[in-house]
C-alpha positions in Angstrom: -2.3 17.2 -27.9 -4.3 16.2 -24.8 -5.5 19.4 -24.2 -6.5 22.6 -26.4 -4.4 25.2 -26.1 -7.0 27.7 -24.9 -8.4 24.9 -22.2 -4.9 24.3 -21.6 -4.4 28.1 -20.4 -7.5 28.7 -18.4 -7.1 26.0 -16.6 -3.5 27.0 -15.4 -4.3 30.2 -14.8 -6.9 29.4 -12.3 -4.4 27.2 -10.5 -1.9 30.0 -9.2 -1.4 27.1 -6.0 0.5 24.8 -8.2 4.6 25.1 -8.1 6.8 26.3 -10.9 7.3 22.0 -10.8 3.8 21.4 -10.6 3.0 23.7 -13.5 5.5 22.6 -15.8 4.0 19.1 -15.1 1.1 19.7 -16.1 1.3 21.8 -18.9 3.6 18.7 -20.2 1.1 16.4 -19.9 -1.4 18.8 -21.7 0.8 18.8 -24.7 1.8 15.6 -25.1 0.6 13.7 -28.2 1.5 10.2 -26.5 -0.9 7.3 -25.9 1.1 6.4 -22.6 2.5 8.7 -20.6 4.1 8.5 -17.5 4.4 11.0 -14.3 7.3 10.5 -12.4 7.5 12.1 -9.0 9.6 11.9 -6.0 8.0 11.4 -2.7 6.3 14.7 -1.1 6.1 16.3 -4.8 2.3 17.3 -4.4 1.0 14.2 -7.2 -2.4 14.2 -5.8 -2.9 18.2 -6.2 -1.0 17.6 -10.1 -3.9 15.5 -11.0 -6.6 17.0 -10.0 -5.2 20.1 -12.5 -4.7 17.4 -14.6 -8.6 15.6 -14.9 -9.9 19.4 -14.9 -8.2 20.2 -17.7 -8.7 16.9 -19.7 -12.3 16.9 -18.6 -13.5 20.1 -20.1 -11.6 18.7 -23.0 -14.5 16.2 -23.5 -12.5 13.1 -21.5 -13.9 10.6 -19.4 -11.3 10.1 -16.2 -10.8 7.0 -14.5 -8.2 6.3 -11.9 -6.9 2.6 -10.7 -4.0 2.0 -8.6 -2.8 -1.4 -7.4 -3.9 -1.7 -3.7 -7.6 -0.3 -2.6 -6.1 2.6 0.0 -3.6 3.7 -3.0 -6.8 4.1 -4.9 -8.8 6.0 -1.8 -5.7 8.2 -2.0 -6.0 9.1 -5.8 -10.2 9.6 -5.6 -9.3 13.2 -3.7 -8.0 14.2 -6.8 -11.8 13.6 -7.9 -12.1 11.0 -10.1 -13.8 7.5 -9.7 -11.2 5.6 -9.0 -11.1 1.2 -8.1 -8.2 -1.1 -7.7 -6.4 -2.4 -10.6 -7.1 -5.9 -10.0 -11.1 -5.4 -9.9 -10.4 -3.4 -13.7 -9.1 -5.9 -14.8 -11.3 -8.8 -13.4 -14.1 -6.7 -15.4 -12.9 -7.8 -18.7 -12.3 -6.0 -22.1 -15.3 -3.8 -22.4 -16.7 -2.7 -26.3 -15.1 0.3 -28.1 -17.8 3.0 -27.7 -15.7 5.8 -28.9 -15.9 7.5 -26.3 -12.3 9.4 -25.5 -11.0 8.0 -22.2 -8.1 8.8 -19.9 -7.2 6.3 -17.8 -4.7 7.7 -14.6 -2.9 4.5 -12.8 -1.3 5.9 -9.6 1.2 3.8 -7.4 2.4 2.3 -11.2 5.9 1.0 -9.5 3.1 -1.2 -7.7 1.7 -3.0 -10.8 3.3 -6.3 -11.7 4.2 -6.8 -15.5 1.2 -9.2 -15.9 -1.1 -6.5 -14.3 0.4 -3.8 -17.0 0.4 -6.4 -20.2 -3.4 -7.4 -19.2 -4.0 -3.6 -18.7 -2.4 -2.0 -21.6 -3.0 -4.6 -24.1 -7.0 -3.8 -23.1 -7.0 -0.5 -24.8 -9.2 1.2 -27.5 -8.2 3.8 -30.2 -9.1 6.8 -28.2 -8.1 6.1 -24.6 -4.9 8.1 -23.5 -3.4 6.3 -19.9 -1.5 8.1 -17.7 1.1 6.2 -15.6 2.0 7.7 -12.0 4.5 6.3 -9.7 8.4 7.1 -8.1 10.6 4.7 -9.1 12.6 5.1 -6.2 9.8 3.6 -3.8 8.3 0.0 -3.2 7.8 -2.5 -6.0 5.3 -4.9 -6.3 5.8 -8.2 -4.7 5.1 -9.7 -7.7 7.6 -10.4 -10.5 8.4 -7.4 -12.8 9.0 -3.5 -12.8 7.1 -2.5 -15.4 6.6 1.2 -15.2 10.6 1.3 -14.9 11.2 -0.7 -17.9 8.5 1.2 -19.6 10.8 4.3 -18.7 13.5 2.6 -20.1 12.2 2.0 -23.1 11.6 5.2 -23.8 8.1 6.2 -22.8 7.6 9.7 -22.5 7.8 10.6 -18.7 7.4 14.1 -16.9 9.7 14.6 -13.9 7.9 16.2 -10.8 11.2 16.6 -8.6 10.4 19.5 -6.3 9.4 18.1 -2.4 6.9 20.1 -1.1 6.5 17.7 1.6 9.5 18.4 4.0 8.6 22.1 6.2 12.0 21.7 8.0 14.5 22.5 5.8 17.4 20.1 6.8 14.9 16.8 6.8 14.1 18.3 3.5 17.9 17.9 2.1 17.9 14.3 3.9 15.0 13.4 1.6 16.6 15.1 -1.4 19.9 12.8 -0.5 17.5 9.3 -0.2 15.8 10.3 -3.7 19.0 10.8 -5.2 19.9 7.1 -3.7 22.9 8.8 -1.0 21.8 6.8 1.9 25.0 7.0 3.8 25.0 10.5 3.6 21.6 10.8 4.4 22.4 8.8 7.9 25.1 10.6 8.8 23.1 14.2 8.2 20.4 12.5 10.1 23.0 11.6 13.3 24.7 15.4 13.0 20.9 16.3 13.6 20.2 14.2 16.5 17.7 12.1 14.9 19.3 8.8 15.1 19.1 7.0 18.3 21.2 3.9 19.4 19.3 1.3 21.9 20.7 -1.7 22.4 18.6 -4.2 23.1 14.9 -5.1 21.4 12.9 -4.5 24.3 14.6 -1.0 25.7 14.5 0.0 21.7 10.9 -0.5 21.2 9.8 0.8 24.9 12.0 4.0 24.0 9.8 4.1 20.7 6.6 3.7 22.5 7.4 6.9 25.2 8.3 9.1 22.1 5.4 8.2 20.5 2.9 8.6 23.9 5.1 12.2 24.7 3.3 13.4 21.3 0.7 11.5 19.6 -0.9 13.8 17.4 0.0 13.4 13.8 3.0 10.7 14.9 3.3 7.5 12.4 5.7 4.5 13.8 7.0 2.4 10.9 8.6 -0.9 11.2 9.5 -3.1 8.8 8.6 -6.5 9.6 5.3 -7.5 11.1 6.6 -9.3 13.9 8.2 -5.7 15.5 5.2 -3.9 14.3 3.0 -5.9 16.6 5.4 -5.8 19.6 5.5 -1.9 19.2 2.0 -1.8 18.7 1.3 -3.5 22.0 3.7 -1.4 23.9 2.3 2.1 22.7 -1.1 0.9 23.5 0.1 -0.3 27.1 1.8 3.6 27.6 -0.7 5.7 26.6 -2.8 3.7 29.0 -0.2 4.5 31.4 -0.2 8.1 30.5 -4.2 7.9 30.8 -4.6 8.5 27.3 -6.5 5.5 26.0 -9.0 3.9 28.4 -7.7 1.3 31.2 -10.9 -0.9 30.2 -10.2 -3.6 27.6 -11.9 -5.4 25.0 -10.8 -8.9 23.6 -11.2 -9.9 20.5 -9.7 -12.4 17.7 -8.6 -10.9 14.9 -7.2 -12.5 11.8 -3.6 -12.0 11.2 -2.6 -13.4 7.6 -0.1 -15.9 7.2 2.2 -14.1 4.8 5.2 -16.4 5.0 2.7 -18.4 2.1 3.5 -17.8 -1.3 0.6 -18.5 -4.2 2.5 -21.7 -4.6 2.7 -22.9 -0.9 -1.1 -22.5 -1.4 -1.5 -25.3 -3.3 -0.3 -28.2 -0.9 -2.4 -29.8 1.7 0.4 -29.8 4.0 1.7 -26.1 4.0 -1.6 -25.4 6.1 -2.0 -25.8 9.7 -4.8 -27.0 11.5 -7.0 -23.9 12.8 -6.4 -21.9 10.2 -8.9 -19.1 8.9 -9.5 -19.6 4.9 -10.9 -16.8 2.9 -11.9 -17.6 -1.0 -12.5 -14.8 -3.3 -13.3 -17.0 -6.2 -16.6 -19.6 -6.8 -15.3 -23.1 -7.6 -17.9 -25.6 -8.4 -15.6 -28.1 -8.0 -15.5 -28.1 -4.7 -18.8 -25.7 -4.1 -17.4 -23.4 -2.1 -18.7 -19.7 -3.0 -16.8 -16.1 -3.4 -16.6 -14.3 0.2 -16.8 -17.4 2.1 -14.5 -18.0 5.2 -13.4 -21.6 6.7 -11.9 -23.1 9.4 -9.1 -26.2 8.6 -10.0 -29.1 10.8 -7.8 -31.3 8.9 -4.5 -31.5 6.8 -4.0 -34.9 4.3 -0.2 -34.5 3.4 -0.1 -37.5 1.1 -2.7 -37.2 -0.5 -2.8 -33.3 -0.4 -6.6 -33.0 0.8 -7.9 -29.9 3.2 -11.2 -30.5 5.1 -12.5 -27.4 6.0 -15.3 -26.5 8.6 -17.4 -24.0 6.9 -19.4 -21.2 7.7 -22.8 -23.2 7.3 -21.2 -25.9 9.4 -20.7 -28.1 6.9 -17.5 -30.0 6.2 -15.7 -30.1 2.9 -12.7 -31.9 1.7 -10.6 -30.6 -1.1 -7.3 -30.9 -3.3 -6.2 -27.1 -2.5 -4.9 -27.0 -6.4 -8.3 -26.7 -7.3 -9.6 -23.7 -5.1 -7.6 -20.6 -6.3 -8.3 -16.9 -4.7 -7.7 -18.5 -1.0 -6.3 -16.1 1.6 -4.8 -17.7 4.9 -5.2 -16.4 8.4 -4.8 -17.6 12.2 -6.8 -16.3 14.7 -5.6 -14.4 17.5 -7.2 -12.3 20.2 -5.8 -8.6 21.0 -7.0 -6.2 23.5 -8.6 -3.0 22.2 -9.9 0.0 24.2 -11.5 3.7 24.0 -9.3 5.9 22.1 -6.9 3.2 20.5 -5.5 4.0 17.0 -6.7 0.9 15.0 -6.2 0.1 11.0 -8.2 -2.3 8.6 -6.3 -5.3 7.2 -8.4 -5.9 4.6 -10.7 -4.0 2.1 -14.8 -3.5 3.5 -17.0 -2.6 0.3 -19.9 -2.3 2.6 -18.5 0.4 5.2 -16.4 2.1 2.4 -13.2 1.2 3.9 -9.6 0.8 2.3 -7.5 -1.6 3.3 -4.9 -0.5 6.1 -6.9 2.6 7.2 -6.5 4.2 9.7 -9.2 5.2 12.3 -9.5 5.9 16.4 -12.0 4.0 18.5 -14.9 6.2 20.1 -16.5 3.9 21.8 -16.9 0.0 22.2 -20.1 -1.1 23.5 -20.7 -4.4 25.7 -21.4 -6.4 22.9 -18.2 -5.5 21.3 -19.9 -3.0 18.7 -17.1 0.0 17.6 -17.6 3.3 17.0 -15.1 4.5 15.0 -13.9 7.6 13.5 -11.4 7.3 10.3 -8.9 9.6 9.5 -10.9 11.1 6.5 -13.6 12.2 9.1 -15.9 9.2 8.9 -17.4 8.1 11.2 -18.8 4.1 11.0 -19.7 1.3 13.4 -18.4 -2.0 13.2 -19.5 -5.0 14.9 -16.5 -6.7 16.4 -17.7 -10.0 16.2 -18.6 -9.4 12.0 -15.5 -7.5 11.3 -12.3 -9.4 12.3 -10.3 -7.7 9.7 -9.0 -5.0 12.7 -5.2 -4.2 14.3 -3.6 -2.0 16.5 -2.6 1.3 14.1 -0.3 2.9 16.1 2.6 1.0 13.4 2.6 0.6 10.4 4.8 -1.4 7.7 6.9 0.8 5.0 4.8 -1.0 2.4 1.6 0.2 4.3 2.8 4.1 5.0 3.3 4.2 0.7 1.7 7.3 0.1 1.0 8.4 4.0 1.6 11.6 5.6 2.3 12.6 9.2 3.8 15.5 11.2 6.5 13.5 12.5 7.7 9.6 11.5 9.3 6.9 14.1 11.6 4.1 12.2 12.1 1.2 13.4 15.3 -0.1 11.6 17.1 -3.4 13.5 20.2 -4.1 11.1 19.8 -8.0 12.0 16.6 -7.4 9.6 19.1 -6.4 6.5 20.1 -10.1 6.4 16.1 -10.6 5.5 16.2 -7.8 2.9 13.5 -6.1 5.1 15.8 -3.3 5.3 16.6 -1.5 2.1 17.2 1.3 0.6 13.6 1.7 -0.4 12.6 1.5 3.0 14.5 3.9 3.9 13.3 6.3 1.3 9.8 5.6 2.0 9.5 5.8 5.6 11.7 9.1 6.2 9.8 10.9 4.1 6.4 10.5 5.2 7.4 13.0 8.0 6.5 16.9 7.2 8.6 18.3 10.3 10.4 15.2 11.7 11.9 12.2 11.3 13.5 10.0 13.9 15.3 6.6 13.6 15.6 4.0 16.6 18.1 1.4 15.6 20.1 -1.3 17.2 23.9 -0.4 15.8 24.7 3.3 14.6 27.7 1.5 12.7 26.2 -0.6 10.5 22.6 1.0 9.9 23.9 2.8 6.6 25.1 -0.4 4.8 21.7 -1.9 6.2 19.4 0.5 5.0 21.7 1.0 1.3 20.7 -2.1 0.2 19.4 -2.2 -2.8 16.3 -4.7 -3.3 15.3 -3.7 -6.9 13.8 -6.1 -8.8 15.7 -7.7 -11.8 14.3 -7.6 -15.0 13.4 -10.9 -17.2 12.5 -10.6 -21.1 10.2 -12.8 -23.5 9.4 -11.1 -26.6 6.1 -13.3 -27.0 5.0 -10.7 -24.1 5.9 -7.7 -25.3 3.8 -4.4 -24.6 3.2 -2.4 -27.9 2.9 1.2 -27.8 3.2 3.7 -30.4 6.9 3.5 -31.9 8.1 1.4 -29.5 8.1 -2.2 -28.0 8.1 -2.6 -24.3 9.3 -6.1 -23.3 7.9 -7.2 -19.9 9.4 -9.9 -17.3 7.1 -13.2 -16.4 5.0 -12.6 -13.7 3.4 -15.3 -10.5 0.0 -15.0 -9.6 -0.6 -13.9 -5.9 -4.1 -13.9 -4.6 -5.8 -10.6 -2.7 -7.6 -10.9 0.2 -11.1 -9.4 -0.3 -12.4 -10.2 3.1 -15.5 -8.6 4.1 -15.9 -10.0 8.2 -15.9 -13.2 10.0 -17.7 -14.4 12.9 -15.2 -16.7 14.9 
């Protein structure tokens, strides 16, 4: 067992906050003999407050904790259960490290998150006394890469606790809507919705998204807006700003700035051909090449695209000019510039990860004060407060709305969804979307969509990966074989600031 059976009591008893679900949890995990072992729980089910029992428990029984989760604000999240945690990808990018002996668990949160090659690398990296603990909910997101690992690992049999009580949902009838979405009963789940006056029918894209910005501005506190394509999200963005000035919220007095909006219509593939860039674009590299000398952390400006030849020649930060086959610079990240207004008391969010300033990617944080230079204060949700140079941090948006991928693992008072059904034909609306963002809200939830009559078939549709096999790649774990699907590479941006 993972736990001694006199650890294994004191610590529960000391823990009279946890739910009959909670409890059960975590004396399951104590008990379990299992290398791997995975945590299931549906959204709102009180994971984070599970774990921390959890390392307590496994701590005093001589363990080492570690936590990784796939994105760098997924791991934030999992560090309140207090344990060191880092992203996945930087685990991994450590290398195999040597078998001390030392007994190890390692807890990866967000597992639905992980791609198959991320798992394989991760599993296959273990030492005789490390025990890994796998947390997710099947039912949300999946990775944008190929795979679904930590179902199939379900599948295959891996011993898996249940944590299936919300704790989440105050109000009890958004509370049963949630239950309905778990249990995959999106029509029902709409129509309970509509019988509750929480479903609202605009017609028309800009009367929908100004009705979401008055809403929002008629109570901001503790409001999250989700919308699920970017393109909305900054529309909506831009119009609650533009109200709450109105309403004399935020200040009247503006600052410009360019920011870097990624370019996410390029796969790791389109990255590899001169002529999928555009001229102007902001590069990013997270890896050295020598090849073509250009050094980890480094941004660039394209001054010129070779088609035929595929060559990229690049304006970099030292003013130097370089000229490249993209096929031999991997780790790129792709940007355009674009300048947004920001003022005093704006809702902002981070688009990429700062390892100096502590900062997750897509946190959220409201802006103090903006000096004449451009220099923010800022305060972030957790209670920090940092400054940022604008011109050294262009890494910054608007974080009034967010995308269901980004609210993963959020929590607000009350959630706005944005769900146009001319989306569904783009698979942005889906039944995991739907789960996601309606239950992110503890009292509320309210949907502003363009056609009553066909939201539920929109947001029923099921985007679930599909699941490919080669036995070459199978994941071994104690009396079983887990067979993972092929997996694409897709780079992270690690960007730290630009000076445009």
């Amino acid at each position: 067992m993972l736990v001694s059976p006199i650890l294994r009591i004191r610590t529960e008893d000391a823990h009279f906050e946890l739910s009959k679900s909670q409890l059960a949890a975590v004396d399951d995990i104590f008990l379990t003999r299992e290398k791997v072992v995975g945590l299931d729980g549906v959204a709102g089910a009180g994971k984070t407050t599970t774990l921390a029992v959890i390392r307590e428990g496994v701590e005093a029984q001589g363990y080492l904790v570690e936590g990784f989760a796939p994105t760098s604000r997924a791991a934030q999240k999992l560090s309140e259960a207090g344990m060191k945690t880092s992203t996945l990808q930087h685990h991994l990018a450590r290398g195999e490290r040597p078998d001390t002996g030392e007994k190890r668990l390692y807890v990866l949160d967000e597992s639905s998150l992980a791609s198959t090659r991320q798992m394989h690398d991760f599993l296959s990296c273990l030492h005789r006394n490390d025990r890994v603990l796998l947390v997710g909910d099947v039912r949300q997101h999946e990775g944008v890469e190929a795979g679904r690992p930590f179902a199939q690992l379900q599948e295959a049999g891996m011993h898996t606790v249940k944590l299936d009580e919300i704790l989440r949902q105050r109000d009890p009838e958004l509370k049963e809507v949630v239950e309905m979405l778990a249990r995959g009963h999106v029509a029902a789940a709409i129509e309970s919705l509509d019988i509750q006056c929480r479903v609202h029918e605009v017609i028309g894209r800009e009367a929908r998204i100004a009705a979401i910005a008055r809403e929002y501005a008629a109570s901001p506190e503790s409001t999250l807006v989700v919308s699920p394509d970017n393109r909305s999200r900054a529309e909506i963005n831009t119009a609650i700003h533009r109200e709450l000035q109105a309403r004399g919220v935020v200040s009247k007095g503006e600052y410009a700035m360019q920011i870097l909006v990624p370019r996410q219509e390029l796969t790791g593939a389109d990255r590899s051909w001169a002529q999928r860039y555009q001229t102007n674009d902001i590069l990013h590299y997270s890896r050295t090449s020598k090849e073509t000398g250009i050094g980890k952390g480094e941004y660039a400006r394209v001054v010129a695209v070779n088609g035929p030849e595929n060559m990229l020649t690049v304006l970099r930060g030292t003013g130097e000019q370089t000229t490249y086959d993209p096929r031999r610079q991997m780790g790129v990240s792709v940007y355009r510039a674009e300048e947004k207004e920001f003022s005093v008391g704006d809702r902002v969010q981070f688009t990429a990860p700062n390892r100096e300033l502590k900062i997750a990617n897509r946190e959220l944080a409201s802006i103090e004060s903006i000096t004449a230079h451009g220099a923010m204060q800022l305060k972030l949700d957790s209670g920090r407060s940092v400054e940022c140079g604008v011109k050294g941090f262009s890494h910054l948006d608007h974080g009034y709305v967010v995308t269901s991928h980004s609210s993963q693992g959020q929590t607000a008072e009350r959630v706005l969804v944005h769900a146009d059904t001319e989306l569904g034909a783009k698979d942005l609306l889906n039944s995991r979307m739907a789960y996601v963002s309606i239950s992110r809200g503890q009292w509320d939830a309210q949907i502003f969509t363009d056609s009553l009559e066909r939201l539920p078939k929109a947001l029923g549709h099921d985007v679930s990966h599909q699941s490919a096999y080669k036995p070459e790649q199978a994941i071994a774990l104690p009396q079983q074989q887990i067979v993972p699907a092929p997996a694409h590479d897709k780079e992270l941006s690690m960007g730290f600031g630009l000076s445009l």
